[in-house]
Steps between C-alpha positions, in 0.01 A plus 500: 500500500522098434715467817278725700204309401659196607646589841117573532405215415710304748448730818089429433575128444716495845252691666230248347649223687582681795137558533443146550641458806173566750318228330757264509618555874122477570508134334781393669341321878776532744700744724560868304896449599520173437386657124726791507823270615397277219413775199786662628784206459309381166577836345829559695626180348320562128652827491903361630662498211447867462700522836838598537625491847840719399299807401324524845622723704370405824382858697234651699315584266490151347388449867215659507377429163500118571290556825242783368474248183450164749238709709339632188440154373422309788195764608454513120418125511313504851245798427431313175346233750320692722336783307398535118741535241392844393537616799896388541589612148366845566683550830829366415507748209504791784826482500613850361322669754762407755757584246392822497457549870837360546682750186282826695633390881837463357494816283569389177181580285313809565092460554324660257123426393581309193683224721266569825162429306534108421668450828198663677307280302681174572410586847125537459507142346706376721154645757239287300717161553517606945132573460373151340306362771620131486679371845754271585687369219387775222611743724883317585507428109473878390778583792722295316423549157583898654830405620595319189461818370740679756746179404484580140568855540808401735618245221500778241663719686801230574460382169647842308779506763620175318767480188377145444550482074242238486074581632443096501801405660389777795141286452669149510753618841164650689276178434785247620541767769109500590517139481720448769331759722161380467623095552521513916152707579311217268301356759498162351682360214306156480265707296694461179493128534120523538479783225329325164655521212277736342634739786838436394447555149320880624856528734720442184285724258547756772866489554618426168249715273322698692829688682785340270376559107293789633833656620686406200229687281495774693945558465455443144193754491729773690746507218244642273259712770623742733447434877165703499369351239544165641337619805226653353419150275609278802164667674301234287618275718214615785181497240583152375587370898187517649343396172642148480390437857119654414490270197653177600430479866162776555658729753349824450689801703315756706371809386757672737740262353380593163471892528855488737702302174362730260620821667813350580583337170394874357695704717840284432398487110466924513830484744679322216375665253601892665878377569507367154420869381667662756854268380403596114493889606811496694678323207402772261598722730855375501487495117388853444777627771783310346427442148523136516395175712674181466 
């Protein structure tokens, strides 16, 4: 119970400073890549020693995760410029609706109303963020935040075809990796040299505890909490997100922003919440049929 209580404890104080991260972009006055190259390499290099080059196994799916996580981040990071922090949060946690499109297409889970339901509902938020009436870059902000959703959902999927032993070294690898992709479409790198210091400080607090002890917390946490667990605390993240920016810098999300993230963060938290029953049944299941579970 101790343990349990810790690993909680951990996944809500990862989540707590992932959280941050909308304010602190926000803060930060220059190009959105030239702050996801730079957030990217702080944590990539915070986060080295926990890499070890001869357990990579360079593949495909490796591949793919490295570019789903690079897009993911990059229109993370950009949306969080152009439209309110709520409303980026929200979308990006769509993500297991295109999970579950993608496991129905390709046959592997059956539908069934107690998966259907929260995905149906995803969608209906997802129609309160295309309906908010702001133009221009509102509208281009939201897209984005909606694709880093798609990218997220892509860099899970990649992510469990991986036998990496290590969760931060996967971090560390993807952040040098998104470094280095973001670094030639950064329209101008004079800005650093122009950036104050203050900036700089919000760069390093991003890359080093915002992604790299966030991370950290979050492995330890997993030792203690199953998967779903995590998930289900990790949605914290989204209520204290939009929070920081509301308190700290005023900005105040739509009511179709508002209405949208609520649905949304309800439907994934009921989502989570069904599998998590539906993994507890099929376990006893197995026990009751052979006696047993290990």
């Amino acid at each position: 119970m101790k343990h349990s209580f810790a690993g909680a404890i951990y996944i809500c104080a990862a989540a707590f400073l992932w959280s941050t991260s909308g304010l602190f972009i926000k803060k930060v006055p220059v190009d959105p890549l030239f702050i996801t190259a730079a957030r990217s390499a702080i944590a990539g290099m915070i986060l080295l020693p926990f890499l070890r080059t001869q357990k990579i196994e360079f593949s495909k799916p490796l591949l793919g995760y490295i570019l789903a996580f690079a897009w993911m981040v990059s229109s993370f990071v950009t949306a969080n410029k152009l439209t309110s922090a709520a409303n980026v949060i929200a979308l990006q946690y769509t993500s297991p609706l295109y999970l579950f499109i993608y496991t129905i297409l390709t046959g592997k889970e059956k539908l069934g109303w107690r998966n259907a339901v929260p995905m149906l509902f995803i969608v209906f938020g997802i129609g309160f963020f295309l309906m908010e009436p702001n133009q221009g870059s509102s509208s281009l902000g939201n897209l984005l935040a909606l694709s880093s959703g798609i990218a997220m959902a892509a860099a899970t999927f990649f992510l469990h075809q991986l036998r990496f032993s290590s969760g931060i070294m996967v971090v560390s690898l993807s952040n040098l990796s998104t470094a280095l992709l973001a670094l030639p479409f950064i329209p101008s790198l004079k800005e650093g040299l122009t950036l104050h210091w203050t900036g700089w400080l919000s760069l390093l607090y991003l890359g080093a505890v915002q992604i790299g002890l966030a991370n950290v917390l979050f492995t330890k946490g997993l030792k203690f909490v199953s998967a779903l667990n995590a998930s289900i605390l990790s949605l914290t993240e989204a209520v204290y997100n939009p929070l920081w920016v509301f308190l700290f810098l005023g900005e105040r999300p739509s009511i179709y922003g508002l209405i949208g993230g609520i649905v949304i963060l309800v439907a994934v938290t009921v989502n989570l919440k069904l599998r998590n029953d539906e993994e507890k049944m099929k376990a006893k299941g197995k026990i009751e049929e052979g006696g047993t579970a290990f």
